[in-house]
Backbone as CSV, one residue per row, in Angstrom:
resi,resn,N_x,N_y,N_z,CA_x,CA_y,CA_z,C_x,C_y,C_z
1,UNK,-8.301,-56.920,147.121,-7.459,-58.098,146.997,-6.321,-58.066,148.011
2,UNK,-5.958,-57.164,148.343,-4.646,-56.602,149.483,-4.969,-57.257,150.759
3,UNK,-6.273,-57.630,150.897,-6.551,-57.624,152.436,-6.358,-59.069,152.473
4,UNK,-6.533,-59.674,151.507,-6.193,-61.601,151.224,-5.056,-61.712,152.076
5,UNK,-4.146,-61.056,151.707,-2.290,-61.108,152.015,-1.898,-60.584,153.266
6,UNK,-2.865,-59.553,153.571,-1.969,-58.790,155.411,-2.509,-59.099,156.036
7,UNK,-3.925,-59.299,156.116,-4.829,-60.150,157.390,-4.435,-61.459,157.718
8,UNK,-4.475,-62.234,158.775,-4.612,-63.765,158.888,-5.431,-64.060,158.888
9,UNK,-6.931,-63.376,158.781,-8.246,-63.948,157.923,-7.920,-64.106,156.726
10,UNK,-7.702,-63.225,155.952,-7.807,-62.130,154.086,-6.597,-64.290,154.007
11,UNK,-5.539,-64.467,154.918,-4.733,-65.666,154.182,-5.296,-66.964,154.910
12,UNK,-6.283,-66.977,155.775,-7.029,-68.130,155.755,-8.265,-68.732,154.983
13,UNK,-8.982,-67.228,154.683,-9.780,-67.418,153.678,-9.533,-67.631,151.843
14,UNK,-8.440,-67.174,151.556,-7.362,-67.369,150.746,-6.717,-68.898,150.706
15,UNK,-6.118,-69.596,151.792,-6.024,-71.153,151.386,-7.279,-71.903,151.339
16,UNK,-8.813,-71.113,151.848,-9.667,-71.976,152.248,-10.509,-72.615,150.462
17,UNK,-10.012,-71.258,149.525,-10.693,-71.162,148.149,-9.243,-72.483,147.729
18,UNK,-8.322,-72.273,148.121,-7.109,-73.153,147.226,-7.478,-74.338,147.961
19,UNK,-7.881,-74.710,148.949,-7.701,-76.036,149.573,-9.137,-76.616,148.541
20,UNK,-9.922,-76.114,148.969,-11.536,-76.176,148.086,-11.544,-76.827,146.774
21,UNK,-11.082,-75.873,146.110,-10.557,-76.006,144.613,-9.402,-77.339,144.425
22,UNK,-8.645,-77.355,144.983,-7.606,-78.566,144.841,-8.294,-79.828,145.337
23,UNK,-9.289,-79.859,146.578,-10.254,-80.959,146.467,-11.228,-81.783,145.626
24,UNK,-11.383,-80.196,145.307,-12.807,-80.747,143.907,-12.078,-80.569,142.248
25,UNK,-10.705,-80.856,142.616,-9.974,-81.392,141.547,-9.772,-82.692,141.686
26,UNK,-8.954,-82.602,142.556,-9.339,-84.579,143.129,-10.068,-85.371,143.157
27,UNK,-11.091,-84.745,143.696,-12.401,-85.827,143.708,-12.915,-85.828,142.282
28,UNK,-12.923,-84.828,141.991,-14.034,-84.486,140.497,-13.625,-85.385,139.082
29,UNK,-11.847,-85.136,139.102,-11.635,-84.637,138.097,-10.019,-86.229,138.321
30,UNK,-8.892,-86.246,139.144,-8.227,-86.591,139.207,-8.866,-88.328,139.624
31,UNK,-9.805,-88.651,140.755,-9.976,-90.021,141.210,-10.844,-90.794,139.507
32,UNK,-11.603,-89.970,139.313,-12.455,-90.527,138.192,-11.296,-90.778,136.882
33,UNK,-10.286,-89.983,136.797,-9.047,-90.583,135.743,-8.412,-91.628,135.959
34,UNK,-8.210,-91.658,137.618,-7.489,-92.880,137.837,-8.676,-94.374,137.882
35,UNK,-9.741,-94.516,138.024,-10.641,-95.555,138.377,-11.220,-95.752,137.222
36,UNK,-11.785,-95.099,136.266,-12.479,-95.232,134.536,-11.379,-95.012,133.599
37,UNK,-10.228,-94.531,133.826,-9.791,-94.439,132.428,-7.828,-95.102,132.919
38,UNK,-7.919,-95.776,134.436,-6.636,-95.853,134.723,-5.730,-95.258,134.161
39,UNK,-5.580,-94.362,134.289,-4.568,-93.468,134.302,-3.871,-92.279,136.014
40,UNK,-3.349,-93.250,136.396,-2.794,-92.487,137.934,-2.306,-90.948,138.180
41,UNK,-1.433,-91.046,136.252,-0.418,-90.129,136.672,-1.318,-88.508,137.352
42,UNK,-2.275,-88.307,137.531,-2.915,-86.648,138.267,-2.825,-86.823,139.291
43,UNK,-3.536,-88.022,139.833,-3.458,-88.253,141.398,-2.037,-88.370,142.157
44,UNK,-1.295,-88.845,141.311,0.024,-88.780,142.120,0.895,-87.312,141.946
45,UNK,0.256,-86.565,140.273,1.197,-85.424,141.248,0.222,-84.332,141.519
46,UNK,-1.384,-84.255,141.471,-1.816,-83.018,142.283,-1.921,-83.914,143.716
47,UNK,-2.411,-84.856,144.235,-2.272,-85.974,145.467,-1.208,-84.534,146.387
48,UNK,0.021,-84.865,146.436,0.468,-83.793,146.919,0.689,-82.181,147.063
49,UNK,0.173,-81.808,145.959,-0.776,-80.392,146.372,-1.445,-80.371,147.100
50,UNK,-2.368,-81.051,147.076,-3.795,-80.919,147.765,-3.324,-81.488,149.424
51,UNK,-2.735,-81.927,149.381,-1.912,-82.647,150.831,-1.495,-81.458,151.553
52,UNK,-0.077,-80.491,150.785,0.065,-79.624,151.460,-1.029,-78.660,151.368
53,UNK,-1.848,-78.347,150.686,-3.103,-77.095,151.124,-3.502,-77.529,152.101
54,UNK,-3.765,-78.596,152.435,-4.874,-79.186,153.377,-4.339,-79.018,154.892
55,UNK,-2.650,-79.424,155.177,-2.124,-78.883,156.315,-1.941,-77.801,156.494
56,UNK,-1.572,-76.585,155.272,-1.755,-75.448,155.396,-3.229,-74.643,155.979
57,UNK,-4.600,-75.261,155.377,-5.461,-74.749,155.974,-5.399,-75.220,157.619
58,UNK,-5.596,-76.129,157.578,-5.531,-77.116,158.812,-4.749,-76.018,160.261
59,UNK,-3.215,-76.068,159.797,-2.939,-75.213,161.038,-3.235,-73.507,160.697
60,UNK,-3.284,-73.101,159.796,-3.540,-71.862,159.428,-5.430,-71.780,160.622
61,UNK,-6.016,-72.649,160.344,-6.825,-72.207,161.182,-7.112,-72.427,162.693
62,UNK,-6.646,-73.026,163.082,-5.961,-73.573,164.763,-5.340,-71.986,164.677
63,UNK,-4.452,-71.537,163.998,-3.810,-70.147,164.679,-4.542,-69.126,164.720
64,UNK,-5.672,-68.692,163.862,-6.531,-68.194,163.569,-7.463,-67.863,165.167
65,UNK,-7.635,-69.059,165.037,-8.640,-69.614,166.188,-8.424,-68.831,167.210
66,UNK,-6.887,-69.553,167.259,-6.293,-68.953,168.943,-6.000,-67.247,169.137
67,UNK,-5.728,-66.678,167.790,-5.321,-65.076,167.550,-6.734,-64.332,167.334
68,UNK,-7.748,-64.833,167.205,-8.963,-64.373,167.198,-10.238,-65.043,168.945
69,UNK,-9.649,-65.767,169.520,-9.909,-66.295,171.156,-11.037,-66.391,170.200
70,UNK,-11.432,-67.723,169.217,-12.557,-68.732,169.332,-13.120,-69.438,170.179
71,UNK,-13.993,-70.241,170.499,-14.510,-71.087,171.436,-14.537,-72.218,170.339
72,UNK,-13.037,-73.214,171.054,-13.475,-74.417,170.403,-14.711,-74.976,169.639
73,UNK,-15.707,-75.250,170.705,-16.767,-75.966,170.160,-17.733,-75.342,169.720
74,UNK,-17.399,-73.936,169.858,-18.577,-72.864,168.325,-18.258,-72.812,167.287
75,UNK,-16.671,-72.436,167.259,-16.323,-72.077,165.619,-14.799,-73.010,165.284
76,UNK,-13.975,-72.873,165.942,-12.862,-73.192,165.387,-13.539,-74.876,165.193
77,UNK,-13.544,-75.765,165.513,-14.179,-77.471,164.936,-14.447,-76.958,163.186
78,UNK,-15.625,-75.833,163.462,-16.039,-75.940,162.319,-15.331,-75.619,161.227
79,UNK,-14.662,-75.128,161.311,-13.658,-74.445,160.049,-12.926,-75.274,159.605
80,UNK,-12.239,-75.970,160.999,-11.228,-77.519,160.778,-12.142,-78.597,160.211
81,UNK,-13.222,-78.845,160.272,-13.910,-80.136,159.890,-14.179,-79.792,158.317
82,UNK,-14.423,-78.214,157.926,-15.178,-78.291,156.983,-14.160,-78.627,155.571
83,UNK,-12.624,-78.827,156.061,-11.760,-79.061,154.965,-12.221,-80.430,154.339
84,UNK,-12.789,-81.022,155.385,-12.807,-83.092,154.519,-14.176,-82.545,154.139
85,UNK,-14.771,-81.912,153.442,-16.054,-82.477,152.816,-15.863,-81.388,151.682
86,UNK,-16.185,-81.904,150.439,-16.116,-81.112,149.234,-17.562,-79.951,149.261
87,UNK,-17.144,-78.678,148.577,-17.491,-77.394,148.935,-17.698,-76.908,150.226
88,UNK,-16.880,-77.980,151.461,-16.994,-77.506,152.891,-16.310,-76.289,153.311
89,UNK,-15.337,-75.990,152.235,-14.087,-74.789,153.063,-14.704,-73.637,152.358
90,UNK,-15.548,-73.632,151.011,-16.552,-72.539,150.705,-17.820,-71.958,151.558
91,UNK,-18.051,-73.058,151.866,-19.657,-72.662,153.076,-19.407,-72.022,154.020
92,UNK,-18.030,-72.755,154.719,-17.511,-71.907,156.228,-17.048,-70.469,155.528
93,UNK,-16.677,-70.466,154.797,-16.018,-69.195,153.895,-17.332,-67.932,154.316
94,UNK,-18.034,-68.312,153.638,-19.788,-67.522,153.723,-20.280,-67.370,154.777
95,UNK,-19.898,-68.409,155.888,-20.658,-68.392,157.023,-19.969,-67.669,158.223
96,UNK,-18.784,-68.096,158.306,-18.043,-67.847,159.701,-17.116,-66.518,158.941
97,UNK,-15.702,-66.875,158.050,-15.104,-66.446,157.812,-14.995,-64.688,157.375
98,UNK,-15.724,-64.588,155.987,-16.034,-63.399,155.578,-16.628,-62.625,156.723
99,UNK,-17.676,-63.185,157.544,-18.211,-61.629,158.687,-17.105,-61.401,159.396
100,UNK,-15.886,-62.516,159.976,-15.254,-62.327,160.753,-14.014,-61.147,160.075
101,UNK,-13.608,-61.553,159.022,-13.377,-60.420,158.087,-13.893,-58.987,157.803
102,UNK,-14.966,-58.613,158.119,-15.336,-57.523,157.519,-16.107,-56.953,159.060
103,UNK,-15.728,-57.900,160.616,-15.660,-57.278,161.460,-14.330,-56.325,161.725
104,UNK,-13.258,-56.789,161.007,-11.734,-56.055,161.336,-11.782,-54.918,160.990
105,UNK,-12.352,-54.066,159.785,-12.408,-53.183,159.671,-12.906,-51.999,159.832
């Protein structure tokens, strides 16, 4: 669990589960309260959670990118794109992230 916190992988892969999770609260769980049962009040206050995770992943992985010399159009796109699609920041998690992780050591 230590390596979440001192790596800038271990804390990109770390907002990538919180950004994830706060999405597929939104979508899942918060839009369907507000549209079938009108009731707003989730969306307006997780709405901004999920806002700041999302810039947090967002530049967290642009720095990543650049402190690990990615190639734009191999990996870093992908990591950044995979925040807008629900279970996208899990897949890159599995795919890119974790090996790049468990190359550091």
């Amino acid at each position: 669990m230590k390596k979440y916190f001192t790596t800038t992988i271990g804390r990109l892969r770390l907002l990538a589960f919180l950004e994830g999770i706060s999405l597929l609260i939104l979508v899942f769980v918060a839009v369907p309260l507000k549209y079938y049962f009108e009731n707003p009040s989730f969306v307006k206050s997780f709405g901004p959670i999920h806002g700041a995770l999302f810039l947090l992943f967002i530049f967290n992985a642009l720095r990543v990118g650049v402190e690990q010399q990615w190639k734009f159009q191999e990996t870093t796109w992908k990591v950044v794109v995979a925040c807008f699609f629900p279970f996208g920041t899990f897949y890159i998690d599995y795919k890119i992230l974790r090996n790049v992780q468990a190359n550091e050591y």
